[in-house]
N, C-alpha and C positions, 0 to 999 in steps of 0.2 A: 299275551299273545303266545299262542302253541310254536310247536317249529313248524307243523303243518302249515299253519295261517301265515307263517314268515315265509313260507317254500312259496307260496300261492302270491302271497304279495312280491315279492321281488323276480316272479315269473312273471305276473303281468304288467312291471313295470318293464321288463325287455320285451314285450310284445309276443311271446314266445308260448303255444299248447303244450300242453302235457305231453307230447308224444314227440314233439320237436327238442324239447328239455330232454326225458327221459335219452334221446337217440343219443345226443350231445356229449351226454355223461357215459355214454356206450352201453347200455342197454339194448334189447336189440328190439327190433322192427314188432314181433309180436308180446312182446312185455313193458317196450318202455311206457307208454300210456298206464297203462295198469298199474304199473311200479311208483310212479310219481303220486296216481290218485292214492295210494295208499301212503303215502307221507304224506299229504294235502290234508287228509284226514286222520292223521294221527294213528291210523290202523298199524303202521308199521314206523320205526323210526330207521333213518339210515345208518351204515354204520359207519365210522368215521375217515375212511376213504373215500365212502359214498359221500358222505359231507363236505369233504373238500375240493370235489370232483362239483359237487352243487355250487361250492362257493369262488371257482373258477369259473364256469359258463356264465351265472349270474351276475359276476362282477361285482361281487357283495367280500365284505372282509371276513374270515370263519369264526368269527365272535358274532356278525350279525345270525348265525344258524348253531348257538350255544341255544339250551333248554333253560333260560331263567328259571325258578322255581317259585314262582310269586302267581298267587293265584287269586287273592284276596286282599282285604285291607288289613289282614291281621300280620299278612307277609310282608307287606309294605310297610308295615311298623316295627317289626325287627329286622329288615332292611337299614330302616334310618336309624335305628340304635347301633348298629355297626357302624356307620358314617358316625355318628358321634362319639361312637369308642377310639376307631381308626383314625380319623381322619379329622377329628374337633370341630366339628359341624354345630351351627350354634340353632336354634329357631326362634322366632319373632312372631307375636301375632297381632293385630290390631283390629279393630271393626272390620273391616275391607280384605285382610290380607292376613296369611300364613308365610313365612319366608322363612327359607333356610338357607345358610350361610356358612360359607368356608373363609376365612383368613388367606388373604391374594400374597399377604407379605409372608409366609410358613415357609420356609425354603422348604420342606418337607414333604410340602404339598404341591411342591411346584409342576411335576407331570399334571398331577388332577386340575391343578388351577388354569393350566396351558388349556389341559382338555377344555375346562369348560369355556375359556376364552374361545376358543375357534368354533364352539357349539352357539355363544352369545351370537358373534359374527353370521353365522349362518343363519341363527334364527331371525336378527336383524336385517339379514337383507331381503328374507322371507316377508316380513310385517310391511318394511317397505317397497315390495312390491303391489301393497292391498291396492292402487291406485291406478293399476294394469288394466288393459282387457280381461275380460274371462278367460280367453286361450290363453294370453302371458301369465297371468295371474298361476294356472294352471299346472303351464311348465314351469314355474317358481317352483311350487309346490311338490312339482315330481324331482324335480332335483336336490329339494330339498332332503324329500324319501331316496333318493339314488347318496348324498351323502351321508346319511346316517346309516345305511347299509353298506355302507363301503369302511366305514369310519373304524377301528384309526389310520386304515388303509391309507388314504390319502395322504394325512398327516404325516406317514413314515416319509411314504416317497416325495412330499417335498421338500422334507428334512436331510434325507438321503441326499437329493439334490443340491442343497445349501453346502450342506460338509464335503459331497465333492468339488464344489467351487472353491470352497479353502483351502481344500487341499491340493488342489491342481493350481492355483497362484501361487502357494508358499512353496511345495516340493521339488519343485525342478531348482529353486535359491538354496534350499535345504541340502540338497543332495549334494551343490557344488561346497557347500562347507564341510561337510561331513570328510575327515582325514586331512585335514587341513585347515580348519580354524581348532583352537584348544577352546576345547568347552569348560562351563561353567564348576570348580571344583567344591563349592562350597554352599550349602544354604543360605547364607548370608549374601555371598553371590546372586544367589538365585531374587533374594528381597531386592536388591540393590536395581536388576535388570527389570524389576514389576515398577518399584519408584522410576525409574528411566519412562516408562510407559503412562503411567499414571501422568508424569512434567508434559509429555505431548498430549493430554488431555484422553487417553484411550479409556475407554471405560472398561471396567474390571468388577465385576463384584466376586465378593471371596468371602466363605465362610467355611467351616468345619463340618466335615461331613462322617456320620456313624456309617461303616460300611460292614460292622457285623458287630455281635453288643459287647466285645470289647477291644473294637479296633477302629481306625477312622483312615481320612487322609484330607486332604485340601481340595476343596474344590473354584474353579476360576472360569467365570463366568463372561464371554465376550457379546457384544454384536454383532453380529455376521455382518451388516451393514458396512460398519466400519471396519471390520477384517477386510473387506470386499473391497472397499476405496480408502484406504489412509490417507489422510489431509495433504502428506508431505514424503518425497521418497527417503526423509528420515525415519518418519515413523515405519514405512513399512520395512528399513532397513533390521529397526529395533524388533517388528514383530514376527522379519525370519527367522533373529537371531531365536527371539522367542519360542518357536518351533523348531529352531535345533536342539535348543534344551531341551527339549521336550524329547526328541526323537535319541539324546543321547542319553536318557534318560531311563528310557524304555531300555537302550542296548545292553544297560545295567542289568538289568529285571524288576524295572518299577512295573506291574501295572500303571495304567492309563485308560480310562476309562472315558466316553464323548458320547453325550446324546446332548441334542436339542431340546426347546421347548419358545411356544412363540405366547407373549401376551403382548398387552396396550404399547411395549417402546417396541417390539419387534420380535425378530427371530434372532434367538441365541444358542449360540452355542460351550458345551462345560466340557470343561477339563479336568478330571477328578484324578487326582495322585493318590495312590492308595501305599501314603506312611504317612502311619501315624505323629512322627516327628513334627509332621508340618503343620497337624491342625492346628497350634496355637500361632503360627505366625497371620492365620488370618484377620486377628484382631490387631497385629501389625500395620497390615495394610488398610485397613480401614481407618487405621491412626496418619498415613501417609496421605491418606488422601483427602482425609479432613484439611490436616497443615496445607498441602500442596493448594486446595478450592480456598482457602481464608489466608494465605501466608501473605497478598496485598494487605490487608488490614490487621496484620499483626504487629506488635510493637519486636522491636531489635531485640528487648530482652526475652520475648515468647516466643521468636525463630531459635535464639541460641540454647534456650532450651529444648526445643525440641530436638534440634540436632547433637546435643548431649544426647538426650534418650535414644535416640536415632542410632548413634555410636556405640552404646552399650547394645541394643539391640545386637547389631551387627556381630559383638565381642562373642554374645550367648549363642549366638547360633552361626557359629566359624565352625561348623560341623561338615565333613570330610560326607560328599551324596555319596559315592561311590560306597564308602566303607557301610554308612549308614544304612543303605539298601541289599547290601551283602549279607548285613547282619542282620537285617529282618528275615530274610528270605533266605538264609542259608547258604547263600552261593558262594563258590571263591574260583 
């Protein structure tokens, strides 16, 4: 599809003529009409003011008014060889069917995979509308075309919305400890209060993250669900403390890094520390909370060891955050 044919379709999914569009974006009375027909047909393209002024009145996101460059099926075949370089896209074919395939577990992949979960969802409520009237049926359809032009528009802004609800529950607790609670001095500290969270059953997932090709940091993966309602005003006692860490953290000069992404258990939210120190402690925690989900069915002598390792853990990483972060980042 040209941008013309995108300009044209998502003007008459607003109801809106050429000369009503054209006015909108300030054009004036004797050109807008003119001006639009020639983007419609590709005679002229906009410039990219012009484009973003299109992608406000339309309500469309300014990636839906990008020029893909795919004009054929030989485009669309090095298209999908870049999804398999990038992105380890696998394909399947059978009598019936062609399928292509991304790894939902990739932590790497995890924006693209969110993507296409919230694209699954829409297309599925699409299918399950076939059962509609022709006029439901219809507006299915045009909403369906109203989201994918809007897309990832949406996305942000209810992600946006999600992280301000966490953050307007935890920061007014946050703020009363800050200069008056002593915070966490030690990485091992820092393990200690993720095991604290993990015993109230918080879910957490933690893995290492490359955040340029020779540097990383941890990253720490919640449910917004359960940030949002903690089972008990213990946990959520634990999870402000946890967000003071965080925020004293930053006063250091850690970066801190937080985007969302939603599939099948929900919307989540990551907390990415960018030091390198921390990436191996994520295999730590993965180890806590195996023990922690199985230590009912463990024998006396598989707890005691664990909490042996558990201790030495703790001894390796009695590392000073303050200093730590100083030193990466040069500050004093």
């Amino acid at each position: 599809m040209t941008l013309g044919e995108k300009i044209r379709k998502y003007r008459s999914l607003k109801n809106m003529t050429q000369k009503e569009l054209g006015l909108a974006i300030g054009f004036s009375g004797a050109t807008a009409d003119s001006r639009i027909r020639k983007y419609e047909r590709d005679v002229m393209a906009p410039k990219q003011d012009i484009r973003a002024r299109l992608a406000e009145v339309l309500d469309v996101d300014i990636s839906a008014l990008s020029e893909n460059d795919i004009h054929n099926e030989e485009d669309i075949m090095q298209t999908l060889f870049i999804f398999e370089e990038l992105y380890g896209m696998e394909i399947d074919r059978d009598e019936d069917k062609t399928t292509l395939t991304f790894d939902n577990h990739d932590k790497d992949l995890a924006k693209l995979t969110s993507y296409l979960y919230t694209w699954y969802r829409q297309k599925k409520s699409l299918v399950e509308s076939e059962n509609l009237d022709e006029k439901a049926a219809h507006d299915a359809l045009e909403r369906y075309d109203q989201w994918k032009a809007r897309f990832p528009k949406d996305n942000y802004e209810f992600w946006d919305e999600q992280k301000n609800k966490v953050v307007g529950m935890y920061e007014p607790e946050v703020t009363k400890l800050l200069g008056s609670e002593k915070p966490i001095e030690t990485i091992s500290q820092f393990i200690q209060q993720l095991r604290r969270l993990i015993r109230y059953h918080v879910m957490i997932e933690s893995y290492a993250k490359m955040l340029t090709p020779k540097d990383g940091g941890l990253t720490l993966r919640f449910l917004t669900a359960e940030l949002l309602d903690p089972d008990t005003s213990e946990v959520k006692k634990e999870l402000t403390y946890f967000f003071y860490t965080l925020k004293c953290l930053e006063s250091y000069g850690l970066p801190i890094y937080i985007n969302l992404l939603t599939n099948e258990q929900g919307t989540k939210i990551c907390y990415t520390l960018h030091l390198s120190s921390l990436m191996s402690i994520s295999s730590i925690i993965v180890k806590i909370q195996e023990y922690e989900n199985n230590r009912e069915k463990m024998t006396d002598w598989e707890s005691s060891m664990f909490e042996m390792q558990y201790e030495e853990y703790l001894k390796d990483y009695n590392i000073n955050f303050k200093e730590e972060i100083e030193r990466k980042y040069k500050r004093k």
